[in-house]
N, C-alpha and C positions, 0 to 999 in steps of 0.2 A: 834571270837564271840563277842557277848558285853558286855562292861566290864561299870562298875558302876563308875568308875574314869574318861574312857574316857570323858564321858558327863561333869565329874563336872571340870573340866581343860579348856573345851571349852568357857564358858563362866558363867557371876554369875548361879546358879540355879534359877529357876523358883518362888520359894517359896518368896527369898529374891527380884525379881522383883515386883512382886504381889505384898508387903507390900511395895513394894517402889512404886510404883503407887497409892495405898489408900493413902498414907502417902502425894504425892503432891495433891493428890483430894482433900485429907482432908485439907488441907491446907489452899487452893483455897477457900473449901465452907465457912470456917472461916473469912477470909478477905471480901469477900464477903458479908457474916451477918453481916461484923462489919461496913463495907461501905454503906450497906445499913440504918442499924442503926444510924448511925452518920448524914447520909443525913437526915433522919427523922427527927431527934432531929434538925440539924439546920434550916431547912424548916419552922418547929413548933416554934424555936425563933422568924426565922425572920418575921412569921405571927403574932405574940403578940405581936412586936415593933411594928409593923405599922399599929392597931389598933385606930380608931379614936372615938372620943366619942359619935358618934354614933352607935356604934357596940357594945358598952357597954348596949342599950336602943333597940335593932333591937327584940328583943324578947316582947317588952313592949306593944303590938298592943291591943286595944279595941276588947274585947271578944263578938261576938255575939249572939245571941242565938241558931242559926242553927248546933254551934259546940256540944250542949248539947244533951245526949240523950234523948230521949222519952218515959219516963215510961208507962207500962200499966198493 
């Protein structure tokens, strides 16, 4: 018949596969965040180096009156 030893001789049990599968996912998705994370971060440097001084002024435009609203 079947015995409860046979299966666990054959190879790891089920249980400890499964947590070792989350365990390299998890892993993965970690690296991943932090790679992503770092690429943002240095993207966002290297656009604030290479800012010119007119980018400090690009906001400074002569306001219209067509932007106002219309009271009534």
């Amino acid at each position: 018949m079947f015995n409860e030893n046979e299966t666990l001789t054959t190879g790891e049990p089920a249980d400890r596969k499964a947590l070792r599968v989350i365990g390299w996912f998890s892993m993965g998705m970690a690296v991943a965040t932090i790679g992503i994370y770092l690429g943002y971060e240095l993207r966002c440097r290297y656009k604030f180096k290479r800012r010119t001084p007119y980018d400090f002024y690009s906001s400074a435009e002569a306001q219209t009156a067509n932007e106002f609203g219309v009271g009534i």
